[in-house]
N, C-alpha and C positions, 0 to 999 in steps of 0.2 A: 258498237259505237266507238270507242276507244281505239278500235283497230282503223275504223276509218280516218280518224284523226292522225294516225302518227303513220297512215299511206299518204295523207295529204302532206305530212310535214308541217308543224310551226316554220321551219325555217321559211319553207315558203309563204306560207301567213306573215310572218314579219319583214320578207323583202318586199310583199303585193303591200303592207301597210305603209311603209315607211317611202314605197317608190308612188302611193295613190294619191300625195300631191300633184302630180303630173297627168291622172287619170282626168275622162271626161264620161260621165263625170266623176267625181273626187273618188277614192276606196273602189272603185267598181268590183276592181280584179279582187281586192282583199273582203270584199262584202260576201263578193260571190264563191271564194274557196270556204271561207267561214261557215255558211249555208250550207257547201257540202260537207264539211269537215263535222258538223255536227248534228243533220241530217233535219235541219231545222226549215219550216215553209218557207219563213222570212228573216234574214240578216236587215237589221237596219241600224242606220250613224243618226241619230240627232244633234244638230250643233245648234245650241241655241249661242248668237254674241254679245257681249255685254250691252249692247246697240245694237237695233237694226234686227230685222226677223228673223226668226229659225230656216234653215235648211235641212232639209230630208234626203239620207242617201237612203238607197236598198237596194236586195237583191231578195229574188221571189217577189212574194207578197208582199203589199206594205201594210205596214201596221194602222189598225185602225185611228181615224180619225181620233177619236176620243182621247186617245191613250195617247196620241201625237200631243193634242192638247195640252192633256195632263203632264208631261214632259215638258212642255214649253210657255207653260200661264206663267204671268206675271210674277204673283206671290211667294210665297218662300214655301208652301206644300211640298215640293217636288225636294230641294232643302232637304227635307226630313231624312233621309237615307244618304248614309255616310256615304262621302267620297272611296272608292277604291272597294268597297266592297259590293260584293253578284247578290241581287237580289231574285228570288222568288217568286211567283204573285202570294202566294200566302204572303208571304214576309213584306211585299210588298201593301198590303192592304193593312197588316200588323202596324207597322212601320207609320200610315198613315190612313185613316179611316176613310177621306173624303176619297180615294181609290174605287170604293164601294158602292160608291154612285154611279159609276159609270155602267158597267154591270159586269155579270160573270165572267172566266175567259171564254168561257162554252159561246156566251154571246158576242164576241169578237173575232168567233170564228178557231178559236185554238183551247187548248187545254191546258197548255205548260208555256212558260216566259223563265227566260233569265236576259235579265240587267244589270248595267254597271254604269253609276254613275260619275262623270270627272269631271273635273275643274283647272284650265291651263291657265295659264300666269295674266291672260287679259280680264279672269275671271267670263269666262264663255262656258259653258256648263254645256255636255256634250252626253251620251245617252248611246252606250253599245247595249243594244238586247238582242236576243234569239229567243223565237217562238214558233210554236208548230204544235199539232193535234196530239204529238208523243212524247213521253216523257224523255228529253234529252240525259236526262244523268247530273251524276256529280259531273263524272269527267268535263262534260262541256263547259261546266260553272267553275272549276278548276281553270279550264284556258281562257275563261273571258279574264277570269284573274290576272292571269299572266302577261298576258294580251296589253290589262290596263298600263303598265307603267312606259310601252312602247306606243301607246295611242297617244297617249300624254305627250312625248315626246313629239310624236305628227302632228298633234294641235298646235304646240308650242311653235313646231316649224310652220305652221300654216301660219298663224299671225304674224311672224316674223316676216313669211313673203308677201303675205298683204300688206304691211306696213313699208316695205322697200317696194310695193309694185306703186304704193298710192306716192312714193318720194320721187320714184323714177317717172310718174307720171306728171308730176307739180315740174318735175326739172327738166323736162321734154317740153312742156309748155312754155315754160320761162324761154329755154334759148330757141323755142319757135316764135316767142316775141321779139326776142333778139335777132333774129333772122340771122341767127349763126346754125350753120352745119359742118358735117363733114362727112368723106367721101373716101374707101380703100379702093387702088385701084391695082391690077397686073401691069406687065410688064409692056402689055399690048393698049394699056388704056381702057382696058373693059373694066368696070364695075366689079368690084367684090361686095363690097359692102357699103351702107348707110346709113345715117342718121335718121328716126324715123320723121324729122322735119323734111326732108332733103326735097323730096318729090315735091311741096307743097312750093317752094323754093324757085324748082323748075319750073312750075307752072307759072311762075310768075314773070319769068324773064325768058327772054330768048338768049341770050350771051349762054349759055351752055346747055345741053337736053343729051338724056339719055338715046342715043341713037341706037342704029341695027346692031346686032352680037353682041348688045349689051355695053357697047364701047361708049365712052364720055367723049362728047365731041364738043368743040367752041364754035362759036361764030367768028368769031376773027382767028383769020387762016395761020397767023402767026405765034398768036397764044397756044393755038393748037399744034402747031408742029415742036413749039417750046418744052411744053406737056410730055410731049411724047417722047421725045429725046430725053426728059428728066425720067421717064417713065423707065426707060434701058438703061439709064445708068445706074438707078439704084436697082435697078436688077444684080448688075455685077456689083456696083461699090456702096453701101449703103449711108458711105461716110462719106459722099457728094454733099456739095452745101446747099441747104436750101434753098427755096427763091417763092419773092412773094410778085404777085402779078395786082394792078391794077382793069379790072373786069370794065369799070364804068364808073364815071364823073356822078352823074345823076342819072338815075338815083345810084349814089355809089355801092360798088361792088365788090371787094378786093378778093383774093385769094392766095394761100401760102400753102406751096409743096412740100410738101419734106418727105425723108426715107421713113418706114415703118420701124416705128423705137421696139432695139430688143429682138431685132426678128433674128431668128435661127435658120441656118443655111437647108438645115432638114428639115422646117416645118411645113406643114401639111396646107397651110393655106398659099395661094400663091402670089398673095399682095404682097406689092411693093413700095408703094408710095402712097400718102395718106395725104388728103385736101383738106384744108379747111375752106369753110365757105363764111363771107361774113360783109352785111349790108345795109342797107334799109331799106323798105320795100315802102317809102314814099318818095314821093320826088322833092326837087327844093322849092317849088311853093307851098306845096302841104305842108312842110317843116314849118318854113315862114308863116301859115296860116296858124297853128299849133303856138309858134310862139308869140303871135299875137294875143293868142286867149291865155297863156299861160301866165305870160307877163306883162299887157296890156301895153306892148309896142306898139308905135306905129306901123306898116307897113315896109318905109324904107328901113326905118329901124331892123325892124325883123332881118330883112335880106341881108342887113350889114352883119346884124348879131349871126347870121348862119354860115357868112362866109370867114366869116374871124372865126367860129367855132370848128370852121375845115383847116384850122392854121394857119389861115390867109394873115401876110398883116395888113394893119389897119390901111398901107398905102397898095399892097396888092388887090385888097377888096376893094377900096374905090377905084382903081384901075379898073377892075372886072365890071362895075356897077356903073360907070361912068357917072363916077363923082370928083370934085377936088380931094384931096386930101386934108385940107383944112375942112372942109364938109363932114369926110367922115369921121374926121376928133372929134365935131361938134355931135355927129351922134351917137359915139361913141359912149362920151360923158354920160349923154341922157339912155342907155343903154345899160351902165354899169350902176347908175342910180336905178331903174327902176327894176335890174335882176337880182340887185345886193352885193354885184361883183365888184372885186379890189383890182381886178386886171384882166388882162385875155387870157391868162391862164387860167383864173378864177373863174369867169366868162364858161369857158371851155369845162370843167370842172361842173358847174351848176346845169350847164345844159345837160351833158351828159351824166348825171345823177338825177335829173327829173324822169319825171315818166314818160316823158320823149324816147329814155332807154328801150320801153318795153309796149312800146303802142306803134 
């Protein structure tokens, strides 16, 4: 037994553990050298989380339903046997009586167990055992020992990624309300990379769409050959200046080119230029509809309040609206009274901090 273990190598048991966040599912590789490594029916992970149900990794057999249970009930039973130390089933039954209920190991299909139970920093309670019909040894009860303070380590890295996958997910959604993206592109225009709003984006408009070989192409023949000529020059110069393009009035659309920040003459990726994308995906009567319920404008009201909040002044917007301009001070007034605004800047400021931002 002992000889099989140090042909498998810990080193490799501890790269298959530490690399089995990436596994699908989780430990596969590490379950499965474990199993051989100690010539056990069944390697299995229980993770119970301090919320939310337990999961079951394995390799071979899985472990009886019962004993799953008994790992994962509610109560503080399972509790009774120290953190960090291998338990037995003798010791396990010692340890805690209600064990003995469940029935023999004979009845479970095996003869010998060794567990270890741990505890990571979210308090999740996690459950490495090996069992099989033979008696495994010290030696195996020895490496689960060893084993624990590197498992501990992998739990601890798993909640950590869970907790950055659930942030990157809240912040993906946010600026897909914001209908902001962005876009890396070669030197040819083709697509490197994206935001995973991005597509959701294109679907929405026709002003730009992923074309053939993967190339980003415009609708207007002019932004697109603009594109591409910035596209070659930060090829050679990366210190070109910027340039921000207007996509579309309504629903507005802009978009700013720049070079790829920081990039190295040898790197391996071959973008060059990085898009942002950044709009609304309503048009200006939906707005105007929105801020009628929001602030219980009138209708002209609204339109005024939407064209001052694009910058317009007060005598450009009635120009566009075909109003006087003593018209639009007068609704102007009843505008600023009933949004709470001190001014167009104010104005401008409250719209865009409502949830007009993110709807």
């Amino acid at each position: 037994m002992l000889m099989r273990m140090m042909n498998t190598g810990e080193a490799d048991l501890l790269a298959a553990l530490h690399d089995g966040l990436w596994d699908q599912p989780l430990w596969s590789r590490f379950l499965g050298l474990l199993q051989g490594a100690t010539g056990a029916a069944t390697a299995s992970l229980i993770v119970r989380p301090k919320e939310g149900p337990a999961v079951h990794f394995h390799a071979g057999d899985s472990l009886p339903l019962a004993l799953q249970e008994y790992f994962t009930r509610d109560d503080d039973a399972a509790r009774l046997l120290r953190e960090g130390r291998v338990y037995a089933w003798d010791e396990l039954t010692a340890a805690d009586q209600g064990v003995r209920t469940f029935a023999t190991p004979e009845g479970f299909g095996f003869r010998h167990l060794r567990t270890l139970r741990l505890t990571d920093a979210n308090d999740a309670h996690a459950w490495l055992t090996i069992a099989g019909p033979r008696d495994m040894g010290a030696a195996s009860a020895a490496l689960l020992s060893r084993l624990g303070p590197h498992l501990k380590i992998a739990l601890n890295n798993l909640a950590a990624l869970e907790r950055e996958r659930r942030r990157a997910s809240i912040s993906s959604e946010m600026i897909g309300r914001l209908n902001f993206g962005w876009l890396t592109i070669d030197a040819r225009c083709r697509i490197i990379d994206q935001s995973a709003n991005v597509q959701d984006i294109l679907r929405r408009t026709a002003l730009l769409r992923h074309g053939r070989y993967d190339r980003l192409t415009f609708a207007a023949a002019a932004i697109d050959r603009d594109v591409a000529a910035l596209a070659k020059a930060f090829a050679q110069d990366p210190r070109i200046r910027p340039r921000a393009f207007r996509l579309c009035q309504d629903p507005w659309m802009d978009m700013f080119v720049t070079a790829i920040p920081d990039r190295q003459p040898s790197g391996a990726s071959p973008a060059v230029a990085m898009l942002y994308l950044s709009g609304d995906r309503w048009s200006r009567d939906d707005r105007c509809e929105q801020l009628i319920d929001l602030f219980g404008l009138l209708p002209s009201e609204a339109r005024l309040a939407w064209a001052m909040a694009q910058g317009r002044s007060i005598a450009e917007a009635a120009h566009d609206l075909g109003l006087t301009t003593e018209t639009a001070r007068n609704y102007s007034k009843k505008i600023y009274a009933k949004t709470g605004a001190g001014g167009q800047a104010d104005l401008v400021r409250i719209i865009f901090t409502s949830v007009l931002a993110i709807i």
